[in-house]
N, C-alpha and C positions, 0 to 999 in steps of 0.2 A: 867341539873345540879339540883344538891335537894337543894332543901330551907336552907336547915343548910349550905351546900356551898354556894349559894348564900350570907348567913349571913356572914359567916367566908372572902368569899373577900370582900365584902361590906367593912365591918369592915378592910381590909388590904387596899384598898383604901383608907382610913380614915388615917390611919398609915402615909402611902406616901403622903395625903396632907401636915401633920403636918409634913414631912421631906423639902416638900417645898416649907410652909413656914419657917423654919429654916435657909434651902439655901439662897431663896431670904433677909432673913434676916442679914446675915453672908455677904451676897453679898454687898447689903446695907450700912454695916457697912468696908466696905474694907478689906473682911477676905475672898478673892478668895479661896483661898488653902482651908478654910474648905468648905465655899458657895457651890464651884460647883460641888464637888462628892456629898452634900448631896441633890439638887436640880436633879440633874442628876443621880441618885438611886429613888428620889422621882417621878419622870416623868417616867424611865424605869418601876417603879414598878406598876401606877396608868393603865398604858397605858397595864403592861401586865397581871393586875389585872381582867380589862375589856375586856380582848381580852380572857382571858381564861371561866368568865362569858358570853362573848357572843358564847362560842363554839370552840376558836381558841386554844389548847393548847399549839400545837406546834408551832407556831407562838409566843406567847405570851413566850415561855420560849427561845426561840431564843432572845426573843427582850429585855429580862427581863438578860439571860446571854450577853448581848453583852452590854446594859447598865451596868453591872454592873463593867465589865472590865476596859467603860469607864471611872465612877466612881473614879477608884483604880489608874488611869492613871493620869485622873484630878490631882486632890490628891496629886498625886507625882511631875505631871508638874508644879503645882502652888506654890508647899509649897516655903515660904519666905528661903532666908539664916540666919543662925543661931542656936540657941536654940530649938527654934518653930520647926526647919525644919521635925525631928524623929518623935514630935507629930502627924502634920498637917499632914503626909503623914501616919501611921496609924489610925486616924481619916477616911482617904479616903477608907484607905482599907477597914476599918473595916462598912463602908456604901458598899461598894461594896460586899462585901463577903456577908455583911446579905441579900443585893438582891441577890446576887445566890445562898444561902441558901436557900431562899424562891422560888428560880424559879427552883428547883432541888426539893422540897416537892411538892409546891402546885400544879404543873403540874403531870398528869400522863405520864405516860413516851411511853405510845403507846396510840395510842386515838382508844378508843370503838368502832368495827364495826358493 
């Protein structure tokens, strides 16, 4: 991997910590519904930030879409009755999808022989 990639995940590790801690915070405060898709995009994304800087791409973007799904699921399984419910469940989405946004860019899609 080149230095500028190295940089640019560095940097998207950094991203996904600050998602969670958002989660753990959200969790905290008794707001499951938004908590665990953002905690649960933050961990798919650190773990396949890493995996793709240590050489794994394909792996990491399996694990990075399969987090994400879970995410979107979260999201939808937790959201409260009510008002809140239309937010809190694109809130999840909308953490999910940027991780498979991101696991759909930052991975190459065949790894270099």
């Amino acid at each position: 991997m080149t230095r500028a990639g190295l940089v640019r995940h560095g940097f998207a590790v950094l991203v996904f910590l600050l998602m969670i801690g958002s989660g753990v915070d959200l969790l905290a405060h008794r707001a499951a519904g938004l908590g665990a898709p953002f905690l649960i995009a933050g961990v798919a994304g650190v773990a396949g930030s890493l995996a793709v800087m240590l050489g794994h791409p394909r792996a990491a973007r399996i694990g990075m879409l399969a987090g994400a799904a879970a995410a979107a699921g979260a999201g939808w399984a937790l959201a409260p009755g009510g008002m809140d419910r239309g937010f809190v469940i694109a809130a999840g989405a909308v953490a999910g999808g940027a991780l498979a946004v991101f696991a759909l860019l930052a991975t190459p899609k065949r790894h270099p022989s």
